[in-house]
C-alpha positions, 0 to 999 in steps of 0.5 A: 496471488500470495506473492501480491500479498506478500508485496502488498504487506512489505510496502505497507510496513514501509510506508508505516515507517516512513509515516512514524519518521514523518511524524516525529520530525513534525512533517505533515504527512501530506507534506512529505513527498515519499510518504505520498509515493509510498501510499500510492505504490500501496494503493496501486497494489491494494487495487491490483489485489482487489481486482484479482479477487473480484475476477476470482469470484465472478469465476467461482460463482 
């Protein structure tokens, strides 16, 4: 779980930079096709994390 959360951090810092370089060329972020990837890589992992918790706790309870 720690290495998911490890990943999950450094995707979401690269999305916060492709964001910050989107925004100051004046791209929308909708518009621009690697920040749309990179949220849903970022999505993908947040998902996967949320399930991993959800499956942690049914077993804890």
């Amino acid at each position: 779980m720690s290495r998911l959360l490890d990943l999950l951090e450094e995707e979401r810092l690269k999305l916060n930079q492709l964001g910050e370089v989107s925004l100051k060329q004046a791209i929308p972020l909708w518009e621009n096709p690697e920040v749309q990837e990179q949220s849903r890589r970022v999505d993908e992992l947040v998902a996967q994390v949320s399930e991993m918790k959800a499956r942690h706790n049914r077993f804890v309870r």
